[in-house]
C-alpha positions, -999 to +999 in steps of 0.1 A: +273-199+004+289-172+025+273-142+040+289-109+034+281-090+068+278-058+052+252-066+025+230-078+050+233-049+075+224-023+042+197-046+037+185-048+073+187-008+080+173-002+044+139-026+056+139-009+089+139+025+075+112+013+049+092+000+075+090+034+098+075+054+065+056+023+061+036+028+094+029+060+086+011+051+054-010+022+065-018+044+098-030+070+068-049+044+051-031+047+024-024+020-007+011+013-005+018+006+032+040-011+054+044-042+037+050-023+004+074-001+011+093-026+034+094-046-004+105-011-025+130-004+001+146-041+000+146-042-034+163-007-042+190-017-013+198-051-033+202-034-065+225-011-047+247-039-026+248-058-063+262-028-080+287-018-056+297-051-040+283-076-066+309-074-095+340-070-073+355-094-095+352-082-131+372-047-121+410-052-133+431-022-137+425-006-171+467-007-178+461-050-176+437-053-203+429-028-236+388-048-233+363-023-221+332-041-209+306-028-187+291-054-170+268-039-147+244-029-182+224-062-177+216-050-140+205-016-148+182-032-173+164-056-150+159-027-132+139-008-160+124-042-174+106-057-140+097-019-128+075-022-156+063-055-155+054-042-119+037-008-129+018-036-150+004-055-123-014-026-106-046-016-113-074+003-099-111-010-089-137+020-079-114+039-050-088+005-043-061+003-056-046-033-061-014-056-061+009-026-056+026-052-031+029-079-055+044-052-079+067-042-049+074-079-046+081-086-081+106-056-083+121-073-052+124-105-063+143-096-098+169-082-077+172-118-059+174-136-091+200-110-101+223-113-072+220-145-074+230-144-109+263-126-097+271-150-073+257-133-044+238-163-030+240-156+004+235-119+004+198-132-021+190-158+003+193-131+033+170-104+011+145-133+005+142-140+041+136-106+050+105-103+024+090-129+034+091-114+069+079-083+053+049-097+035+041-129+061+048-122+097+040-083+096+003-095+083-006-090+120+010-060+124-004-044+095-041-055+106-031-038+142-023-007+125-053-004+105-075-008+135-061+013+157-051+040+139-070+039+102-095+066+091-123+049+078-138+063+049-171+049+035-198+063+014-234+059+023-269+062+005-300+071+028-333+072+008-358+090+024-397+098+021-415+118-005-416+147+020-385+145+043-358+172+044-327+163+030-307+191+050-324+180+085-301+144+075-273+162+069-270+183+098-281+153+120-249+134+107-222+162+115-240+160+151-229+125+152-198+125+178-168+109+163-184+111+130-168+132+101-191+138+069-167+145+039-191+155+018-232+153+009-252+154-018-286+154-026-299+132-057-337+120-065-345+083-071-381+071-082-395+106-064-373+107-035-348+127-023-315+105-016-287+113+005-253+108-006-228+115+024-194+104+026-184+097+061-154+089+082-146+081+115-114+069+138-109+037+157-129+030+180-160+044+164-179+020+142-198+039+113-223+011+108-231+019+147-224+052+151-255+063+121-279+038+145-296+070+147-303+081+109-314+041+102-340+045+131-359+078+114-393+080+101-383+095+075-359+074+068-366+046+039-333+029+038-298+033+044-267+011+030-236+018+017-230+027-016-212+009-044-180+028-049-176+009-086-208+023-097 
């Protein structure tokens, strides 16, 4: 199994370069982030290296043989085929979206199983070790990210007493330092007004502690978060 140098160099700058847009979207709290992208990125390089270094050895000069075949076809349609057996895999649950790595993942791994279909065994084995770095070892990092630099964004719902003024909650939550509300509405449940406020907040501000103050008002019933399925 030999190792063609420059396969694994496209492969290793293609990850890198995956990785730095990557950071950015998981430091936007975003759904496809580092670990996604560094899978896209892989993927799309090893479909690349397969189609210009992979069938080296079915190109003859077209004055040594009158048979036309194109056999890169069967590549360009694994392509097609597994990006929508990924787009298949993705779904969306309230405001998360899900398994867009795993899609990313799948889409990488057809390309493995293709190069290695081509003979490309050490240029597949190479791509495999670098998503499993992607989606394994940068678990930490992406976890780092997220506190450090993620928005938070949750939704909460503060029922309050027969007779308490929904605006005085409101404008007590933008005083909140460190506290962003999105958005607020007013509903009425069993007689009392409700307060639906979207809030968000950066590291190192915790929302649960930072609305200490709203939870502690007499005129304050209850306050949780909402359900963002319902």
């Amino acid at each position: 199994m030999d190792f063609d140098i420059e396969a694994v160099i496209r492969l290793l700058f293609a990850s890198f370069l995956g990785a730095i847009v990557g950071v950015e979207r998981e430091a936007a709290d975003q759904p496809a982030g580092l670990r996604t992208h560094i899978a896209v990125s892989l993927g799309a390089a090893l479909f690349g290296v397969i189609s210009t270094l992979g069938f080296q050895e079915h190109v003859t000069a077209r004055a040594d043989s009158n048979i036309n075949v194109d056999v890169t076809r069967v590549a360009s349609q694994v392509v097609v085929a597994i990006g929508f057996l990924g787009a298949g895999m993705i779904f969306r649950q309230g405001s998360v979206v899900k398994n867009l790595t795993s899609g990313a993942s799948l889409w990488a791994t057809a390309a493995v199983g293709l190069a290695c279909g081509v003979g490309d065994e050490g240029t597949a084995a190479m791509a495999t070790a670098i998503l499993i770095v992607g989606l394994v070892l940068l678990r930490p990092l992406r976890d780092w990210i997220r506190g450090r630099w993620t928005t938070e964004h949750r939704v909460f719902r503060i029922a309050l007493t027969p007779d308490a003024d929904p605006a005085a909650i409101v404008e007590t939550l933008r005083g909140i330092a460190g506290i962003r509300v999105d958005r607020a509405a007013v509903e009425k449940h069993d007689g009392r007004p409700v307060v639906v406020a979207g809030l968000s907040a950066r590291p190192p501000i915790d929302l649960d502690g930072a609305i200490i103050e709203i939870v502690m008002r007499d005129d304050v019933v209850s306050c949780g978060e909402r359900d963002t399925d319902a």
